[in-house]
N, C-alpha and C positions, 0 to 999 in steps of 0.2 A: 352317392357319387354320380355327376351328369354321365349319361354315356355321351362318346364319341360317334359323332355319325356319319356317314362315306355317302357322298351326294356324286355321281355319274364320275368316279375313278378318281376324285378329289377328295382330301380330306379338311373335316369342316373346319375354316382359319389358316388356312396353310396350303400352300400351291403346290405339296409332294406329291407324285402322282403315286397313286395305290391301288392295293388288288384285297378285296376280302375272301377267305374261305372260309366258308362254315365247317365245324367239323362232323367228320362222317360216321364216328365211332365215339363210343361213351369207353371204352378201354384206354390206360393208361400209357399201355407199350404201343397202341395202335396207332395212336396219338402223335406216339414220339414219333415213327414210322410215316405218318401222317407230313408232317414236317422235313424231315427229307426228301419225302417226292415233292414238297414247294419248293424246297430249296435245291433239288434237282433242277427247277424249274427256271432258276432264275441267277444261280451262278456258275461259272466256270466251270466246263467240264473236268479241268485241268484240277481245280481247287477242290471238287468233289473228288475227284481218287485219292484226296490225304483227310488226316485229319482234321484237318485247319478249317472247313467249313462250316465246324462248330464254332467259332472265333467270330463266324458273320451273322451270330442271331443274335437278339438283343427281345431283353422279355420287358415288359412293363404293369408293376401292379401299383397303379394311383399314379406316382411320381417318383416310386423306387421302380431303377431298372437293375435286371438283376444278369449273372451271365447263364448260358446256355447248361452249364452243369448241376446249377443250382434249379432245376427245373423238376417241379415233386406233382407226385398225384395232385394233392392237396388244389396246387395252383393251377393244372389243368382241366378238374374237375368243377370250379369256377370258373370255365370259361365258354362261351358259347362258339368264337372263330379267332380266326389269325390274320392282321393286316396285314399285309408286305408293304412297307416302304420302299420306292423303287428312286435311289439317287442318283440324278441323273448328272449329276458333277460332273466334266470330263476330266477330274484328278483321281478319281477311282476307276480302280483296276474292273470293277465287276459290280452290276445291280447287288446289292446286299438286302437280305430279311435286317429292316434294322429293330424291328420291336414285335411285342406279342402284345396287346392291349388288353388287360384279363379289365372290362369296365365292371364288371358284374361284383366284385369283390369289396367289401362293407369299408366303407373310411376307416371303422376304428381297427380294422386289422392292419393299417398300413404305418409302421412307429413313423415319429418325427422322431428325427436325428438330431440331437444336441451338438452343433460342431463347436463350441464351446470350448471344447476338450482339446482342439487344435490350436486356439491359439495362444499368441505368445502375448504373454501377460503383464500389464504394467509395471510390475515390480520385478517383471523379467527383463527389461530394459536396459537395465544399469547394466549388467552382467555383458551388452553387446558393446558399451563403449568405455574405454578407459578414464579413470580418474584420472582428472589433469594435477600435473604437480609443479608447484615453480623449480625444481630442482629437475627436471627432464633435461637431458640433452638433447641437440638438434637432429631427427631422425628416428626420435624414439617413437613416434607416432605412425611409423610404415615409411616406406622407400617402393610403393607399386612402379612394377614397369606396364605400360600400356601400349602394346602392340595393335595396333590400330589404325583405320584410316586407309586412304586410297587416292588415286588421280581422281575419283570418279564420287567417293563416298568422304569428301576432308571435315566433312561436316559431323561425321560421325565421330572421329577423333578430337573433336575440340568439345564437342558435347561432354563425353567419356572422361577427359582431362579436367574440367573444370566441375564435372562432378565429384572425382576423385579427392579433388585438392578444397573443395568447401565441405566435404563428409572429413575431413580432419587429416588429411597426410604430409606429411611434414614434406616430402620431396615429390613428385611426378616426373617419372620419368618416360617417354615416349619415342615410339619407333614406329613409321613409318615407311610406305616406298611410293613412288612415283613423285611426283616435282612437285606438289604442293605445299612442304616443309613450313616454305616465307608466310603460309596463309596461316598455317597451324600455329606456327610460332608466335606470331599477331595478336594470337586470341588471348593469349595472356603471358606474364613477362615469368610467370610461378613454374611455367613448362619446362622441362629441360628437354630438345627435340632435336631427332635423330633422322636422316635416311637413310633405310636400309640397302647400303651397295656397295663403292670401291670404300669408303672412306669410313662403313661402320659395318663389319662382317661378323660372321658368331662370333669370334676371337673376342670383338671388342665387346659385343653384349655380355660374354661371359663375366669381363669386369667390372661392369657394371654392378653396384653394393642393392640392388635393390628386393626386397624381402617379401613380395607377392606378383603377380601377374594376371596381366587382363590380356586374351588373344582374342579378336574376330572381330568387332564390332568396326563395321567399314572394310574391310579389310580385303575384299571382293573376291574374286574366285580364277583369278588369272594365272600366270607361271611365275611371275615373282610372288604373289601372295602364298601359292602353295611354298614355294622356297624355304621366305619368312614362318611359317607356319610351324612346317615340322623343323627348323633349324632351333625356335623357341620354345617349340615343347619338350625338344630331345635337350635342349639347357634346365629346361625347371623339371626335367626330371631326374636329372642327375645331380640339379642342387636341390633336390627335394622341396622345393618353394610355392605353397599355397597361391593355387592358379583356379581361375573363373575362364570359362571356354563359352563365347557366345557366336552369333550370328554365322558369318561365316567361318567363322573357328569349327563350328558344329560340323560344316559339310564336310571340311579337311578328317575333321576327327573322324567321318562316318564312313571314308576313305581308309585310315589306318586301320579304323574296327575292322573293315572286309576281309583287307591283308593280317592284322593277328587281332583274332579276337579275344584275346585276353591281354590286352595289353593294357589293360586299366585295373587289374584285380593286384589285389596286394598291396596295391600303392602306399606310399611312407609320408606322403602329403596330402591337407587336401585339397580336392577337386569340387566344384560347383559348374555342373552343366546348368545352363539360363536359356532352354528352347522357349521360343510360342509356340501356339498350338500347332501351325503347320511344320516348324522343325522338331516337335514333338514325335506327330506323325509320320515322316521319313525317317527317325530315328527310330523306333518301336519298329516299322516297316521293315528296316534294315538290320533289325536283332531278331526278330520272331518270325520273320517274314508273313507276318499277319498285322491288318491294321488297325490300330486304338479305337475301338468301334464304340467301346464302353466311356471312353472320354469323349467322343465325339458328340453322342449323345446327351449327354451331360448339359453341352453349352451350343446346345442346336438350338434353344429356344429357352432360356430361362426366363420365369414366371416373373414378374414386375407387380408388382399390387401396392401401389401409394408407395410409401418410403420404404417398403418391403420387397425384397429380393428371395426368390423362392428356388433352391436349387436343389437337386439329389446329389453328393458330389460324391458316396462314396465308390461307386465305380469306374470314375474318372481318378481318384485316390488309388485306385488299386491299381489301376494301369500304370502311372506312376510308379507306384511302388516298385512294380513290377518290373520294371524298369532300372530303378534304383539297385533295386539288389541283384540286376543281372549283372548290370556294368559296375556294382560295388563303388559307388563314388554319389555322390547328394546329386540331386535331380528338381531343379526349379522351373515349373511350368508355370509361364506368363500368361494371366487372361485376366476376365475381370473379378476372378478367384486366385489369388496364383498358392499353387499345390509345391509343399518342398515335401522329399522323401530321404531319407539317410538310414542305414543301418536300424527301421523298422519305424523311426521316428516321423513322425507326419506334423508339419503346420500348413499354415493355412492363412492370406491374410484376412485379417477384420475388418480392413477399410476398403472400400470401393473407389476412391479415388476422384477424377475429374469425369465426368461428362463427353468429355473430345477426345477423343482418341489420336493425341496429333503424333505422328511420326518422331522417333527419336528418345521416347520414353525408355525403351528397352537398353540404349547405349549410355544414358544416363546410369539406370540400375548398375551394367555393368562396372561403369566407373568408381558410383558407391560401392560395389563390392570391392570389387579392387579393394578398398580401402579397408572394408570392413575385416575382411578373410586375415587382415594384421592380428585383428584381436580377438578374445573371448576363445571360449573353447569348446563350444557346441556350433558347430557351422551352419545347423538345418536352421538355428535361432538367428545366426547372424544371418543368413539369407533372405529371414521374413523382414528380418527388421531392416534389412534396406531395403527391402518391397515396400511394407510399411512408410517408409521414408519418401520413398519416391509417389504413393499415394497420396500422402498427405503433403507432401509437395503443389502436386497435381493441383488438390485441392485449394490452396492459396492463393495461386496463379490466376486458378478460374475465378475466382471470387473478384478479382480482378480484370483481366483481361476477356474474360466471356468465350463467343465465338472467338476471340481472337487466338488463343493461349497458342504459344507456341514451344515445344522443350525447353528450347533458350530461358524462357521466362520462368523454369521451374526454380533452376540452377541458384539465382538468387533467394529462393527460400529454402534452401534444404538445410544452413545453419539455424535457423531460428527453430525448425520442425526439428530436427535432433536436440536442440536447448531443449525445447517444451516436455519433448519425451526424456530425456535423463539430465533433468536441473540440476538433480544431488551431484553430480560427477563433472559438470563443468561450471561452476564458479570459480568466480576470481578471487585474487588472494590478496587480502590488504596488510601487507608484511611490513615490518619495520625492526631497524636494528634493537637487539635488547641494551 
């Protein structure tokens, strides 16, 4: 294995600034001891009188990074020093140890991870979308309500709407607040759209028939959004209605968690939280009051090699998890891996998507979900597979549009990408009387 080499407080390829120790002791406990007075050294005094400053070390052997408990003779007896990573982000709280670099340690001791086993498989497909029937009535297909959209963000809600309604849902319903209604409603005539105010209050959303819910995406962060916010969560949860919580839905939500923090456990529906990595972040931050250090790492640098993508993912998997079973409801982390976790279940997606990272991608997925959260009966499956969807979305567009692609341009191909992936379940029917 190449070692890593530390050229005047830089590491080699990489503009993190860094500090080497050698170690001073061949003992195992001295060692550990050892590591504390660094990490004396370099975080919070405050964060050093808990235990939590174990949460800021992060070890590295090859490409597996492992956490601070799983740290054995074995792997310190292999190692000659310790880098500190010093991140200089002004979005963290504190310099953090983010790795141990053991270079010394033989290739073939370090396994390759099969993630194989994560994902969701083509003949597990069908099972995310309903056979079509000519005898369906109007509506069998979902009734999502999409609360969404803003003065500021209307662009998010016509995204979200028109993904919704080409991932297969027979109605769209949408809710809105500030003045932009006429713009929403423009984008297409399949919307049924609402302002949230004198003329449509919970009273009236309560009557509305619609059988899932999408909250946050646009939805911004003001005093009528918070209003809207918790007035539609405290409806889907009293109608027990399969709800996707994204963007600024998330912040709201990370607001109720302060005030009770069990107000997710038990639930009689489900729930798909949809973070990125930075509302990830603030969410783990705001339940453990420690930060996802081990996911962070993850996707601080993934390996690239030809058509190969080289990732460690299962400690970002864990944090996840981790996550997942605090708050007891599915946990979808969007990247260019995106991680679902539910009741111990992990996927993972297989496709990698577009090239461009263009804004708007995420308010899309949530729209597919929307949609999806109607049907099937394993939610962590139906979460990949609109990842999935919006991937291979991604990908048609670019093939097309190049630098240009913009969200908008996905939207036109997410029926042909859901054809392709479950043919068996939507063909047409060439009927005739007997």
């Amino acid at each position: 294995m190449p070692q890593i080499e530390v050229h005047d407080g830089k590491l080699e390829n990489d503009r993190t600034t860094v500090i080497q120790y050698d170690w001073k002791s061949e003992d195992f406990n001295q060692r550990m001891n050892e590591i504390r007075l660094i990490a004396e050294q370099h975080l919070r005094v405050e964060l050093m009188q808990t235990d939590r400053w174990v949460a800021n070390i992060q070890f590295r052997v090859g490409k597996r990074v492992i956490i601070f408990d799983e740290i054995s003779n074995v792997l310190l007896s292999q190692t000659r020093s310790i880098i500190v990573f010093k991140d200089l982000s002004p979005h963290n709280l504190s310099v953090l140890i983010k790795k141990v670099l053991i270079d010394e340690t033989p290739a073939q001791n370090v396994k390759t991870i099969n993630y194989s086993k994560y994902f969701l498989r083509s003949a597990e497909f069908c099972n995310c979308i309903p056979r079509l029937s000519p005898v369906n009535s109007k509506g069998k297909g979902g009734r999502p309500l999409l609360v969404v959209g803003s003065q500021k963000y209307h662009g998010a809600a016509i995204l979200s709407a028109l993904a919704c309604s080409r991932t297969g849902s027979d109605y769209t319903y949408l809710i809105t607040h500030g003045d932009k209604l006429n713009v929403i409603s423009q984008a297409s005539p399949d919307i049924i759209t609402q302002t949230y105010g004198p003329l449509c209050q919970k009273e009236d959303v309560m009557k509305l028939p619609f059988t899932s819910a999408l909250i946050g995406s646009g939805l911004d962060r003001n005093e009528s959004a918070q209003k809207l916010f918790f007035d539609t969560f405290e409806i889907t949860q009293a109608r027990k209605t399969p709800l996707v919580i994204d963007a600024d839905g998330l912040h709201f939500l990370g607001v109720v968690l302060k005030q009770k923090p069990d107000i997710l456990q038990n639930l009689q529906f489900p729930l798909i939280l949809t973070p990125n990595q930075r509302e990830f972040n603030n969410l783990y931050l705001r339940i453990f009051n420690e930060e996802a250090v081990g996911y962070n790492i993850v996707f601080l640098s993934p390996e690239v090699n030809g058509h190969y993508v080289k990732i460690d993912l299962e400690p970002a998997i864990a944090q996840v998890k981790k996550l997942a079973d605090k708050l007891e409801c599915c946990i979808l982390v969007k990247n260019i891996v995106d991680i679902c976790c539910y009741k111990g279940h992990v996927r993972i997606t297989k496709t990698f998507g577009q090239p461009k990272r263009c804004s708007g991608q995420g308010d899309l997925l949530g729209g597919v979900l929307a949609c999806l959260i109607n049907w099937g009966t394993n939610i962590c499956d139906q979460a990949i597979f609109g990842c999935e969807v919006v991937k291979r979305a991604g990908a048609k567009a670019y093939a097309k549009h190049k630098l240009g692609t913009v969200a908008y341009d996905l939207i036109a191909e997410i029926p042909d990408v859901i054809y392709e992936m479950v043919p068996e379940n939507l063909q047409g029917y060439d009927l005739t009387w007997e």
